[in-house]
C-alpha positions as CSV (number, residue, x, y, z in Angstrom):
1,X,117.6,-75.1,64.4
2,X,121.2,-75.7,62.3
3,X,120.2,-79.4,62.3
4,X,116.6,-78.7,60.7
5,X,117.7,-76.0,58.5
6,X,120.7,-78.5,56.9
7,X,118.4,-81.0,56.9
8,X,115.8,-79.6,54.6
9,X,119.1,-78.4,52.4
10,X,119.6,-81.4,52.3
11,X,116.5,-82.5,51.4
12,X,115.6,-79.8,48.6
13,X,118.6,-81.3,46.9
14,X,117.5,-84.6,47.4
15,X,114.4,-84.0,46.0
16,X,115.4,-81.8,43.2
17,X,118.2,-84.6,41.9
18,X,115.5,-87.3,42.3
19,X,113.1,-85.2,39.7
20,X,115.4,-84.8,37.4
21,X,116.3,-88.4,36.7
22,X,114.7,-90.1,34.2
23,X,112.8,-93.2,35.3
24,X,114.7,-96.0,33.6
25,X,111.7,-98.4,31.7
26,X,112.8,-102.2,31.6
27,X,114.1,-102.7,28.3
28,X,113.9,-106.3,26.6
29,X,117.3,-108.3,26.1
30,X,118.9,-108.0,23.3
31,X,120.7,-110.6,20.9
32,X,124.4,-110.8,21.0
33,X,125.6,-109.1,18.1
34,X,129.2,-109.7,16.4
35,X,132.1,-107.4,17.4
36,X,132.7,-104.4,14.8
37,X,136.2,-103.6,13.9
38,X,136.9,-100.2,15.1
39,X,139.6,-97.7,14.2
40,X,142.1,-97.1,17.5
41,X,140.9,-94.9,20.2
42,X,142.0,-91.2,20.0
43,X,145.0,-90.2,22.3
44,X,144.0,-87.4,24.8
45,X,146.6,-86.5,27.9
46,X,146.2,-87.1,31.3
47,X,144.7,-83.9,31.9
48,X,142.2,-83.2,29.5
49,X,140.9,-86.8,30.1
50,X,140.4,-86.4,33.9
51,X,139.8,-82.9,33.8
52,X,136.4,-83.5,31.3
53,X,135.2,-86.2,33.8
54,X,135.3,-84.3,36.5
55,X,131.6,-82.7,36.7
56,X,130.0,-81.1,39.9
57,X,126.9,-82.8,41.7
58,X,123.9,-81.0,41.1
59,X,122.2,-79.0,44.0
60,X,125.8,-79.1,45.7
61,X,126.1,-75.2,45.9
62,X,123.7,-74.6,48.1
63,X,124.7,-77.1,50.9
64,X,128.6,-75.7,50.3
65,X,127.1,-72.5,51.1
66,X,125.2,-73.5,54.3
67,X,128.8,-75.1,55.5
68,X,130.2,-72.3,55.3
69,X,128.3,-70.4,57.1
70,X,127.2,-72.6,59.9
71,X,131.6,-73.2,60.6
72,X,132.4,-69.3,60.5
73,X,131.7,-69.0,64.2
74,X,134.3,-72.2,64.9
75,X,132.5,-73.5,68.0
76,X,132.4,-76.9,67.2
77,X,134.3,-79.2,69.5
78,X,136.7,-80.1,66.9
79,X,138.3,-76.7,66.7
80,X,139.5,-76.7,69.9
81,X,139.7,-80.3,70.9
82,X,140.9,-82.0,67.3
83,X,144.3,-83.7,66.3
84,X,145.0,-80.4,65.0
85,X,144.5,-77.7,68.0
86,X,146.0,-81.1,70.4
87,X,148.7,-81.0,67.9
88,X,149.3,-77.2,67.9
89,X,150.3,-77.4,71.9
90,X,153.2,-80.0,71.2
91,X,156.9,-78.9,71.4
92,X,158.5,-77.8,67.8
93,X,160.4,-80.8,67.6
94,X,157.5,-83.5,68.4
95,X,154.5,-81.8,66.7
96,X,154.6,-83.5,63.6
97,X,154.8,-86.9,65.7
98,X,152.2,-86.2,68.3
99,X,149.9,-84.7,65.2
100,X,150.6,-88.6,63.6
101,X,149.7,-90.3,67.0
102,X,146.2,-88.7,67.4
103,X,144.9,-88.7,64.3
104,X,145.6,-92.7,64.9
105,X,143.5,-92.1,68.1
106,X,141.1,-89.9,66.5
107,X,139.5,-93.2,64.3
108,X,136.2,-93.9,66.1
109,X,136.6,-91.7,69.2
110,X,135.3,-88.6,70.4
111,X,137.0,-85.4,70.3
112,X,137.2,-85.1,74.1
113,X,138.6,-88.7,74.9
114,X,141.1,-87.9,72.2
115,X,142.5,-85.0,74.3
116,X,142.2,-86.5,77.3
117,X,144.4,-89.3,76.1
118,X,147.0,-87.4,74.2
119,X,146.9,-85.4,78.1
120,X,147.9,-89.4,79.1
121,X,150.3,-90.0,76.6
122,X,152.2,-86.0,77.0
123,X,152.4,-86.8,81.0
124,X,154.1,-91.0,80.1
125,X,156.5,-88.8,77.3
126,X,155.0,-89.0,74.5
127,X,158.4,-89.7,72.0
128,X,159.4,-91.6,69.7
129,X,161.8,-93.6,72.0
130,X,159.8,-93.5,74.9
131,X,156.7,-95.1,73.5
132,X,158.9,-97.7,71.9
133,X,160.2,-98.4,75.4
134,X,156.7,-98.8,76.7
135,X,155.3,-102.5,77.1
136,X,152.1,-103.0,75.1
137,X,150.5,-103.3,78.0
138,X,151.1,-100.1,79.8
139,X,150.0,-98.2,75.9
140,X,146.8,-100.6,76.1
141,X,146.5,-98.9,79.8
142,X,147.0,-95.6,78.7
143,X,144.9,-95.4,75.6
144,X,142.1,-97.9,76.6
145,X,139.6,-95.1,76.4
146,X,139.5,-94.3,72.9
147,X,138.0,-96.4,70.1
148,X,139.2,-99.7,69.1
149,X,142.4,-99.3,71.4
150,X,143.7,-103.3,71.4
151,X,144.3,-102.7,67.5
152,X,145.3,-98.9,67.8
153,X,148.2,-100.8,70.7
């Protein structure tokens, strides 16, 4: 039902941004034209410049809303099983470190093999100075399970 109910969000928008563009007629080539002299561009600061081309997508609100409220219950596999909450069990000392090493894991892998290989990783020592002691082939035996491991070794 979440899945259907983004979806036609998702489509509403879609819809709505499609009707609002104007159809774009073929226009006939023109002939080159000589170069005017102009006078020198205006100087405008950094942020005035990128804050006036910033503009917000239309139809965005309601989609930002539905987000919202579909992740206030936190049920979603990635709260409890992301680099994050894997992270948030590491000592003091190596969190920052073992929060480094699984988002590198995290690339094109599944939330669950993620933990269960940072579980490997904890149980080999999973420091700086002991993974750098490791052979490439013992990580490439530990971490074979998630995505693209022979370049993640």
């Amino acid at each position: 039902m979440v899945a259907t109910r983004f979806a036609t969000v998702a489509s509403e928008t879609f819809s709505k941004r499609k009707a609002a563009s104007p159809a774009k007629k073929a226009t006939p080539a023109k002939k080159a034209t000589p170069a005017k002299k102009t006078s020198p561009a205006k100087k405008t600061s950094p942020k005035s410049a990128k804050a006036s081309a910033i503009q917000t997508p239309r139809g965005w609100r309601p989609i930002y809303d539905l987000v919202v409220e579909l992740r206030q219950d936190r049920t979603a596999v990635v709260d409890s099983m992301g680099s994050e909450a894997i992270a948030a069990d590491a000592p003091p000392g190596d969190r920052a470190y073992q929060s480094l090493i699984s988002l590198m894991l995290s690339s094109q892998t599944k939330d669950t093999t993620n933990l269960a290989t940072m579980k490997k990783l904890r149980a080999h020592g999973l420091t700086p100075a002991n993974i750098l002691a490791t052979s490439d082939a013992k990580l490439d035996e530990l971490i074979h399970a998630v995505g693209f491991h022979n370049n993640k070794v």
